[in-house]
Every structure is written in C-alpha cells, then in structure tokens.
ZADO-1210 file (C-alpha; in nm, 4 decimals, padded with zeros to 6 digits):
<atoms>
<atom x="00.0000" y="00.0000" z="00.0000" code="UNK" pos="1"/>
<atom x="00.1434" y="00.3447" z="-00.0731" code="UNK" pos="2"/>
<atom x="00.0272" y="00.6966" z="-00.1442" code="UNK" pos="3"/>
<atom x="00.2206" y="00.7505" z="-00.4439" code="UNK" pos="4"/>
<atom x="00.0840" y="00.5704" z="-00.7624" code="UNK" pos="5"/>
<atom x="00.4157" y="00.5127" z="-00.9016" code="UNK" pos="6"/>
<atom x="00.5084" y="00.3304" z="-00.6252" code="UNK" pos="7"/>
<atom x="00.1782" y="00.0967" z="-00.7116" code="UNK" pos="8"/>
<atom x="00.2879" y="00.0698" z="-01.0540" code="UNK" pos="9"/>
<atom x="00.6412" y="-00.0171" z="-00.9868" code="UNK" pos="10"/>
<atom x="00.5383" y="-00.2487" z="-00.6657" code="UNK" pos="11"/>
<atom x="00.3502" y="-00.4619" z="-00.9211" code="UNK" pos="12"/>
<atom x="00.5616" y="-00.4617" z="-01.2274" code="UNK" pos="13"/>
<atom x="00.8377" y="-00.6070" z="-01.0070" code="UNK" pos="14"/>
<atom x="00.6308" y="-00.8530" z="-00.8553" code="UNK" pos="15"/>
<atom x="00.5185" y="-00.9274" z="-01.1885" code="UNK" pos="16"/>
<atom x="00.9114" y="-00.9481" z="-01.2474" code="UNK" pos="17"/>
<atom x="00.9933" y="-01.1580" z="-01.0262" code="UNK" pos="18"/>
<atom x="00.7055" y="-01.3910" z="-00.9829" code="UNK" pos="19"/>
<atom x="00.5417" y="-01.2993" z="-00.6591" code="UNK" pos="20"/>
<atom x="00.1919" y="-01.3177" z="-00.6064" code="UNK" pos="21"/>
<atom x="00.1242" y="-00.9836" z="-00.4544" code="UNK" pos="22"/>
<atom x="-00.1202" y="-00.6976" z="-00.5566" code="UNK" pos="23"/>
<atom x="00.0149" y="-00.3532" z="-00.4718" code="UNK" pos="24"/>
<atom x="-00.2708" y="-00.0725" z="-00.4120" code="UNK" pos="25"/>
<atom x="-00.2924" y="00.3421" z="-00.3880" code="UNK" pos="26"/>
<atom x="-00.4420" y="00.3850" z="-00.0314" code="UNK" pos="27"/>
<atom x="-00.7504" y="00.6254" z="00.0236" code="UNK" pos="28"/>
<atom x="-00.5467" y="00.7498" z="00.3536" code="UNK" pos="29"/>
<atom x="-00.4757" y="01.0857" z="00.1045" code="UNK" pos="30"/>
<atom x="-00.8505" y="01.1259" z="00.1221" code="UNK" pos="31"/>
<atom x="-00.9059" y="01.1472" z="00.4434" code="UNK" pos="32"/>
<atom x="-00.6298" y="01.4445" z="00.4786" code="UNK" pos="33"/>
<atom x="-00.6933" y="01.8033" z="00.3081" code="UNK" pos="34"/>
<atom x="-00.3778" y="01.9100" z="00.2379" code="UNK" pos="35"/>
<atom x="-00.1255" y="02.0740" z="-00.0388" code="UNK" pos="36"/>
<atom x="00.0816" y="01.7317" z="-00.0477" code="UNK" pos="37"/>
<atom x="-00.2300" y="01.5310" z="-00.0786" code="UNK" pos="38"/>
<atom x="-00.3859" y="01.7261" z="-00.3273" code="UNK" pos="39"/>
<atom x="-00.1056" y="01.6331" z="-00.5405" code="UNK" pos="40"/>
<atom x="-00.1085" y="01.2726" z="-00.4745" code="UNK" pos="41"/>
<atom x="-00.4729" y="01.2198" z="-00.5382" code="UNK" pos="42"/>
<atom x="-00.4212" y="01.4354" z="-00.8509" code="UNK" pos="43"/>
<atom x="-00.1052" y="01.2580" z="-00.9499" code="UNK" pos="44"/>
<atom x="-00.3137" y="00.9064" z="-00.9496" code="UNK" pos="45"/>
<atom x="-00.6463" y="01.0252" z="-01.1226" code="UNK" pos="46"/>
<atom x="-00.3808" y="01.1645" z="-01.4309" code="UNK" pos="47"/>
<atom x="-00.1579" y="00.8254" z="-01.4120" code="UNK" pos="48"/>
<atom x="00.0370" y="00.7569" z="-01.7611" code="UNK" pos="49"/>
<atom x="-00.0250" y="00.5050" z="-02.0089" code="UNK" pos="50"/>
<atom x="-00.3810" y="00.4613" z="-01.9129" code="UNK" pos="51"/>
<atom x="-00.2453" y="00.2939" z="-01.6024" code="UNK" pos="52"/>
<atom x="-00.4469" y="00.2824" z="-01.3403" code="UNK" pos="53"/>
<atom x="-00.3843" y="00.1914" z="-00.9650" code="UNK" pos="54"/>
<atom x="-00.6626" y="00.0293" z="-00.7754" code="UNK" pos="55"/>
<atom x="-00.7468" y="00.1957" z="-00.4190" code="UNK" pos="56"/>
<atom x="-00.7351" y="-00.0393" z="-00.0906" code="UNK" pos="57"/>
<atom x="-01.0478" y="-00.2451" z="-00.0590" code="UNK" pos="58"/>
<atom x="-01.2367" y="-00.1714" z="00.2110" code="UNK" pos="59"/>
<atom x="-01.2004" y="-00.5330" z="00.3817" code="UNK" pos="60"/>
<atom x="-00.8255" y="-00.4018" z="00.3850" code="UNK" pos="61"/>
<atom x="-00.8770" y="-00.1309" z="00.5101" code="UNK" pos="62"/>
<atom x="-00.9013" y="-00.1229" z="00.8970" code="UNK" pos="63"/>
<atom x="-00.7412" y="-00.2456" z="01.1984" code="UNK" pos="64"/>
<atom x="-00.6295" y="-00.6510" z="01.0948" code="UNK" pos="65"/>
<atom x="-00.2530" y="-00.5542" z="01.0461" code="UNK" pos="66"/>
<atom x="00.0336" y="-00.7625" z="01.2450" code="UNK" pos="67"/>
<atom x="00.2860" y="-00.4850" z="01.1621" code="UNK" pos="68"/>
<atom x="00.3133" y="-00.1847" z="00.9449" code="UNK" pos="69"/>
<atom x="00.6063" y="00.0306" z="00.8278" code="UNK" pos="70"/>
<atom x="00.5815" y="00.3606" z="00.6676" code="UNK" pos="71"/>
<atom x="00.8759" y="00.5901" z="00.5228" code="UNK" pos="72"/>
<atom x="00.7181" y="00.8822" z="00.4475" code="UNK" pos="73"/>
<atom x="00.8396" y="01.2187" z="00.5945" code="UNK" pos="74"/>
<atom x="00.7769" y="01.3620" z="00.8825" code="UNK" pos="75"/>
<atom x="00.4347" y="01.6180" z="00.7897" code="UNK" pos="76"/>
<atom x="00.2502" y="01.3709" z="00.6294" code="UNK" pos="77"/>
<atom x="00.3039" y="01.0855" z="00.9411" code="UNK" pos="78"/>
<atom x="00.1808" y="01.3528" z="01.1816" code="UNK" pos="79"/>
<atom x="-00.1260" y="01.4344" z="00.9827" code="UNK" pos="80"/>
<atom x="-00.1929" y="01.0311" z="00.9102" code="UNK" pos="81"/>
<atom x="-00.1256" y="00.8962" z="01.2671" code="UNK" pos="82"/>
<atom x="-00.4620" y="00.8253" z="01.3710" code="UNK" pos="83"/>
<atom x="-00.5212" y="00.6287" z="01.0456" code="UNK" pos="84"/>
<atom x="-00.2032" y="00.4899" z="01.0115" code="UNK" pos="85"/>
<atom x="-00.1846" y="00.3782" z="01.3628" code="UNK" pos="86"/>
<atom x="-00.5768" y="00.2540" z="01.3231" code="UNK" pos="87"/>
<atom x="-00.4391" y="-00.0165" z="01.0638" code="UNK" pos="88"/>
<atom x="-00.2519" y="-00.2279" z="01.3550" code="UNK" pos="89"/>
<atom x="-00.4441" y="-00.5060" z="01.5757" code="UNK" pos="90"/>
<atom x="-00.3852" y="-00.4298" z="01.9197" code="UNK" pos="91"/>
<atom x="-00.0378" y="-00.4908" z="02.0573" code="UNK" pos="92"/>
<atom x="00.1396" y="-00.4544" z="01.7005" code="UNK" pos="93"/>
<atom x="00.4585" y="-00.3002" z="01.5840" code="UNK" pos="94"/>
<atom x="00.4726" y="00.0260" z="01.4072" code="UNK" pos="95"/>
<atom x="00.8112" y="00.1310" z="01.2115" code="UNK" pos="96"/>
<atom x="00.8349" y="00.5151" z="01.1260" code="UNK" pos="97"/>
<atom x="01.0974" y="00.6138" z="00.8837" code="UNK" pos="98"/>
<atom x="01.1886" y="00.8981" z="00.6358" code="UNK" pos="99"/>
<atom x="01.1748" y="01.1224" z="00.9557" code="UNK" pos="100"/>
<atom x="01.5175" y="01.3706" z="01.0250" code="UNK" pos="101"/>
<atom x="01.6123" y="01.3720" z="01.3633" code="UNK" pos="102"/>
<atom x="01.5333" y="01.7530" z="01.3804" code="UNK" pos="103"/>
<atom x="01.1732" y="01.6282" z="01.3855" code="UNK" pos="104"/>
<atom x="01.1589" y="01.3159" z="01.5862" code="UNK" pos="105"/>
<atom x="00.9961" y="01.4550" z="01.8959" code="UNK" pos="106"/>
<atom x="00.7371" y="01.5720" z="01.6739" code="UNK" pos="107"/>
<atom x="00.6511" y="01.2644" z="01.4958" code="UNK" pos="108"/>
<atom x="00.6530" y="01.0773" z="01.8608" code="UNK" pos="109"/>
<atom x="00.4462" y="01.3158" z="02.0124" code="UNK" pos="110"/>
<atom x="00.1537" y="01.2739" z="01.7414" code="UNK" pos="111"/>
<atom x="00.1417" y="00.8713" z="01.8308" code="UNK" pos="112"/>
<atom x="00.1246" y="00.9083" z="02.1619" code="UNK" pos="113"/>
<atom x="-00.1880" y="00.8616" z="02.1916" code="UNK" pos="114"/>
<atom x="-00.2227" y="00.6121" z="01.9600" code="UNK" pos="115"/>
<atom x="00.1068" y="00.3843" z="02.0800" code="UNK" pos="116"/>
<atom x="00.2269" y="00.2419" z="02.3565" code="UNK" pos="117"/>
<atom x="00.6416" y="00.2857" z="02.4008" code="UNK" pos="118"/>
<atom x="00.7032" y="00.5063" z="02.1219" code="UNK" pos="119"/>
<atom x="01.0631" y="00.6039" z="02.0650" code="UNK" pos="120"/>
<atom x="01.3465" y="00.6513" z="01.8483" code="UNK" pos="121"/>
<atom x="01.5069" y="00.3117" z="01.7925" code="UNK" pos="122"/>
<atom x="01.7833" y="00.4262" z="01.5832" code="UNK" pos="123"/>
<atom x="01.9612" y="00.7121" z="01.4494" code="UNK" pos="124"/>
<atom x="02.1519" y="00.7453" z="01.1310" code="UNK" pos="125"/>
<atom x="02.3454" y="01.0455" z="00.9513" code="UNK" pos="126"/>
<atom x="02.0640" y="01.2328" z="01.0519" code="UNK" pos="127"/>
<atom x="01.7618" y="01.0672" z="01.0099" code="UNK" pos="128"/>
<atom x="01.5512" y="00.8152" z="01.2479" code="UNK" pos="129"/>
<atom x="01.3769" y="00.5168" z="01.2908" code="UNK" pos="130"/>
<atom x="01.0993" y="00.5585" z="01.5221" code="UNK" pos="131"/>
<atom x="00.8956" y="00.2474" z="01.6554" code="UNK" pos="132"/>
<atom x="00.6140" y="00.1776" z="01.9120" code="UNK" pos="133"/>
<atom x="00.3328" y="-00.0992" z="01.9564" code="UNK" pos="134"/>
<atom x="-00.0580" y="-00.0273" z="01.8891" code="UNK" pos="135"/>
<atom x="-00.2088" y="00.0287" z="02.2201" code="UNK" pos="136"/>
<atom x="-00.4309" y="-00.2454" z="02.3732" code="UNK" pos="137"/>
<atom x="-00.7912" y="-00.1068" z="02.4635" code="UNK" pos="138"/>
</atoms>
C-alpha cells in the first residue's frame, strides 16, 4: 500500500518481475487528509500515464487486521496520518516510522502518543531516524 501511484505501478511490475503473487494498491489514507501534499497525490493518481491505473485499498483491507506496518514517508505527512495509520494495527502490534530527520523526531513521537504504547526513536543514522512503538491495547 502506498500513497504515491508510481510506487503501485512499480510495486507490481516487479512482482510481476519476479514472480510474486502480490497486488500492490494506492491507499484512500490521502482522502481522508486536506492538504497541499495530498492534493497532489490524489491528482497525481487520477492523471496516471499510459492509461495505467492503480486500484485503491479495498475496504475489507482497510481497517485495523494488520500484524505490523512500516511507513517511510516524511515527517508532515506521518503527523497528519497517525490516527489512520496507527488505526491499521491489531492491538499490541509493531509500528516502524521512517523517512523522519532527527530535527523532527519529537514531533513525529508526540503525534502517536496517543495512539502507541512505548514510542521512541530506535535508531539514528546520519541524521535521520527510525521511530517504533506498539498499537495500544484497549
């Protein structure tokens, strides 16, 4: 699943590739947020190339039956997205947060919270971080 249709496209051509039965899908998370960044996205995949077309997540996809989930995304659009991204995991699941500069970290941490339970930067590298944390259990 990824926000960027090109990612979609090239997710499934190298499955294709390489023989791996996996389908690759634009989420609707950039619907649910009203921003410049998302704008583009959603305009980006309604004008895709070549007639290509990437299919959205079905719905039965599309809630919280994840065992983990990674995103590497920067830091503004995993602020605006934690409550959905963070409403994909079952209860007690891992969350990996990457693409995020260590300027920003206490930012990104601060907006799962409320979401996660031990959220915290697991590693640092030449200025960028991995942040991690387990879906609360209700």
């Amino acid at each position: 699943v990824d926000i960027d249709v090109e990612a979609v496209h090239i997710g499934n051509a190298n499955a294709e590739i390489n023989n791996v039965d996996m389908k690759n899908y634009l989420s609707d998370l950039v619907q649910t947020v009203n921003d410049d960044e998302s704008t583009s996205i959603r305009l980006k995949a309604y004008s895709s190339k070549d007639g290509q077309q990437a299919e959205s997540l079905p719905k039965e996809l599309n809630g919280p039956i994840y065992d983990a989930v990674a995103a590497n995304i920067l830091a503004g659009p995993l602020v605006s997205l934690a409550p959905v991204i963070s409403g994909l995991l079952k209860p007690g699941a891992p969350l990996g947060l990457s693409g995020v500069m260590t300027s920003q970290s206490s930012m990104v941490e601060e907006a799962y919270t409320e979401f996660l339970d031990d959220v915290r930067v697991e590693k640092e590298l030449n200025g960028w971080v991995l942040i991690t944390g387990t879906r609360k259990v209700e």
